[in-house]
C-alpha positions in Angstrom: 104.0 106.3 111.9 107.4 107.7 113.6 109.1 105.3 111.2 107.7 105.9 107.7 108.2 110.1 109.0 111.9 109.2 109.4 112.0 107.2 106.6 110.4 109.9 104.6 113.3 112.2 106.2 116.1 110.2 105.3 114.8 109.5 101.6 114.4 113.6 101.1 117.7 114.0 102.8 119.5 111.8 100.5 118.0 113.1 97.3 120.7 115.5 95.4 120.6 119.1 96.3 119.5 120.0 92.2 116.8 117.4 93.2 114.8 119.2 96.1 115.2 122.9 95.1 113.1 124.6 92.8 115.0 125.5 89.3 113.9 129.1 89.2 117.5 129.9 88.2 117.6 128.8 85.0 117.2 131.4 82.1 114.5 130.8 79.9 115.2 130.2 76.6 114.3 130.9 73.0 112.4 128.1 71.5 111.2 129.6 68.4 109.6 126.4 67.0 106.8 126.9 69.0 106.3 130.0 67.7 106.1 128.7 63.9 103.7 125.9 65.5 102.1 128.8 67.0 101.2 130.8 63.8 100.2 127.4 62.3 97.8 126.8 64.7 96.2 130.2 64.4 95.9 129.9 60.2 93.9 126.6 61.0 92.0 128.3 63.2 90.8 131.0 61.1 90.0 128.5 58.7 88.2 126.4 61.2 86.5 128.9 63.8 86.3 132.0 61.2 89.2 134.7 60.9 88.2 137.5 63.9 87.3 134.8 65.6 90.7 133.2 65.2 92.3 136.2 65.9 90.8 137.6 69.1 91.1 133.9 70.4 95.4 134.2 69.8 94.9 137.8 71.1 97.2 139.5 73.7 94.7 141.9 76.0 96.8 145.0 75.0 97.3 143.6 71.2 97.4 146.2 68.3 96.6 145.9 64.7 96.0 148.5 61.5 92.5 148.5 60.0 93.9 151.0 58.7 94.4 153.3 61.9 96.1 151.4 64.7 93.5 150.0 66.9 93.3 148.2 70.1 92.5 144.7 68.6 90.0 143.0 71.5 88.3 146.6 71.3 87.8 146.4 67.2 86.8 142.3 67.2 84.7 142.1 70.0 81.7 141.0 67.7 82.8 141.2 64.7 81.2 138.5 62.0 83.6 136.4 60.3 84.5 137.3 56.6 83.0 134.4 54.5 86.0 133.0 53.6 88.8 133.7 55.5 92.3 134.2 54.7 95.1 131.8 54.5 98.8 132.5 55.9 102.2 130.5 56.8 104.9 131.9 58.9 108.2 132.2 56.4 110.7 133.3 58.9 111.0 133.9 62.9 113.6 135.6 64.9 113.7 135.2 68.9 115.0 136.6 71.7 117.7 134.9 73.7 115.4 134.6 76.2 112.6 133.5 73.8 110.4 136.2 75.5 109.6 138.1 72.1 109.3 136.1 68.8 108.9 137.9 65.6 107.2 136.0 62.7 107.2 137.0 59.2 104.8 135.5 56.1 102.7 135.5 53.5 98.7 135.6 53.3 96.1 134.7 50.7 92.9 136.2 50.5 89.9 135.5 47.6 91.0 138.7 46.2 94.3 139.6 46.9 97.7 138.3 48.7 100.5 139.7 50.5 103.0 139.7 53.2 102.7 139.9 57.2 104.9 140.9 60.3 103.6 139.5 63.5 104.9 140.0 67.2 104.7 137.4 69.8 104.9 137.6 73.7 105.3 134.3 76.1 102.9 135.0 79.0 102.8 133.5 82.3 101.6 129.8 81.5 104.0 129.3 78.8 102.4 129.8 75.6 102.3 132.7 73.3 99.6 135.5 72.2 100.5 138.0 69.7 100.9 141.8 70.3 101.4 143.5 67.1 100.1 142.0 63.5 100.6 143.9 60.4 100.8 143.7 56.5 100.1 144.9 53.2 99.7 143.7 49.6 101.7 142.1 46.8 101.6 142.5 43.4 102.7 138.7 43.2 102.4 135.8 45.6 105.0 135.0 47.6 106.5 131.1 46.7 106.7 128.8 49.7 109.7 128.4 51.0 111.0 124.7 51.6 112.2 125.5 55.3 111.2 128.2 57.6 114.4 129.6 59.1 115.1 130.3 62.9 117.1 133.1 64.3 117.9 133.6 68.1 119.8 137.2 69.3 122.5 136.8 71.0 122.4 136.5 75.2 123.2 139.4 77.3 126.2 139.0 78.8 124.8 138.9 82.3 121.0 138.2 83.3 119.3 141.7 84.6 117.9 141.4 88.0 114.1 141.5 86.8 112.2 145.3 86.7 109.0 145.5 88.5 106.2 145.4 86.4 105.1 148.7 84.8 101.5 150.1 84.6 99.9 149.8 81.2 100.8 152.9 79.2 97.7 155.1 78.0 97.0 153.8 73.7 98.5 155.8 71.9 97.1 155.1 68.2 100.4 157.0 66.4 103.0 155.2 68.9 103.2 151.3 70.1 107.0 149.5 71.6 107.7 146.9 73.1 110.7 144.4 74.4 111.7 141.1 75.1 112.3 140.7 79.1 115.9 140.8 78.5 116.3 143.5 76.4 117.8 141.5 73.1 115.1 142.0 71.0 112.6 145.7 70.9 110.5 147.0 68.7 108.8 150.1 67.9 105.5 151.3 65.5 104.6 155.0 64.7 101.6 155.8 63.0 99.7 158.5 61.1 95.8 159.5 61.7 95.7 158.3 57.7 96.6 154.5 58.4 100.6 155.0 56.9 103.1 153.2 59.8 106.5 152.0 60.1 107.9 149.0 62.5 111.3 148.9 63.5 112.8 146.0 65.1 116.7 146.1 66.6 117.7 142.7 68.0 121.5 141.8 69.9 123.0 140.4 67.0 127.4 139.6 66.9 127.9 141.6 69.9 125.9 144.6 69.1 122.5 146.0 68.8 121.6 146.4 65.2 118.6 146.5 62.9 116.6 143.7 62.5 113.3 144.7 60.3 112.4 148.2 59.1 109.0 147.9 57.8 106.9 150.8 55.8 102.6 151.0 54.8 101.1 153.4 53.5 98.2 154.9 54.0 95.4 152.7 51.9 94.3 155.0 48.7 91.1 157.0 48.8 
């Protein structure tokens, strides 16, 4: 028994140092393929599962959406039957944060009766994989063609990694204001709302250097 222990010893010993420790100091990164793979995965949901069903299961705890009002979303589809036929999307465009954090994907939908465009937020969480935290929309007078390829844009990388903030408490909901940011800061976003259901998103990203606009997004309030 002594022998196998310094065997064991020796073998551990001789392993390289990058070998033995943990590689907690490696940034994350953006990987914003996993994202489009993501928002795949949830279309074929709705189709398979139903479409509230689809959506509270890809559901951050704190996620928002506009029906029209903004809403707490697990609040608003706890329950809620599935549509009878549920609508089709595909993601057209994403834009990550250096740190792959934050993903933003943009698309159309198709309904039985109408078809439009969508903005949706994503946040990594703790095991890896991505809910989303924001999802919006609104109609199109004409569909939206398919594009052959669905581009990929990553912000640029701060220039030196922020020690981390402690964690926050969960601001009050606030159904006329809604922000959020990547973990390091490259890409934030920001919704304000009206009691009617009209909202605007703005998205700044680091982009050449800078912070600069990435989306400015405007609904109006649905006709009465």
């Amino acid at each position: 028994m002594k022998r196998l222990i310094t065997f064991a010893l020796l073998a551990l010993a001789s392993m390289p140092v990058a070998a033995r420790e943990p590689r907690t100091h490696l940034r994350p990164a953006a990987n914003p393929s996993a994202v489009i793979a993501r928002e795949l995965e949830f279309s074929q949901a709705a189709q398979d599962k139903g479409q509230w069903t689809a959506f509270r299961e890809f559901a951050a705890k704190d996620a928002v959406m506009f029906v029209p009002q903004m809403v707490l979303a697990q609040g608003w589809l706890k329950d809620r039957p599935n549509p009878p036929v549920a609508v089709r999307w595909q993601p057209q465009e994403v834009w990550s944060s250096c740190d792959g954090s934050l993903v933003v994907s943009k698309g159309a939908w198709q309904g039985p009766k109408a078809s439009g465009w969508f903005t949706t937020i994503w946040q990594r969480h703790g095991d890896g994989g991505y809910k989303w935290v924001y999802d919006h929309g609104d109609t199109l007078q004409e569909a939206q063609p398919v594009p052959e390829m669905i581009p990929a844009h990553v912000a640029d990388c701060p220039a030196r990694r922020a020690p981390r903030a402690a964690k926050a408490a969960p601001a009050p909901f606030d159904p006329l204001r809604r922000s959020g940011r990547s973990d390091d800061g490259s890409l934030v976003w920001e919704v304000t709302a009206t009691a009617e259901g009209a909202h605007n998103l703005s998205i700044e990203w680091t982009h050449d250097g800078a912070t600069a606009p990435l989306l400015i997004e405007e609904v109006a309030a649905p006709e009465k």
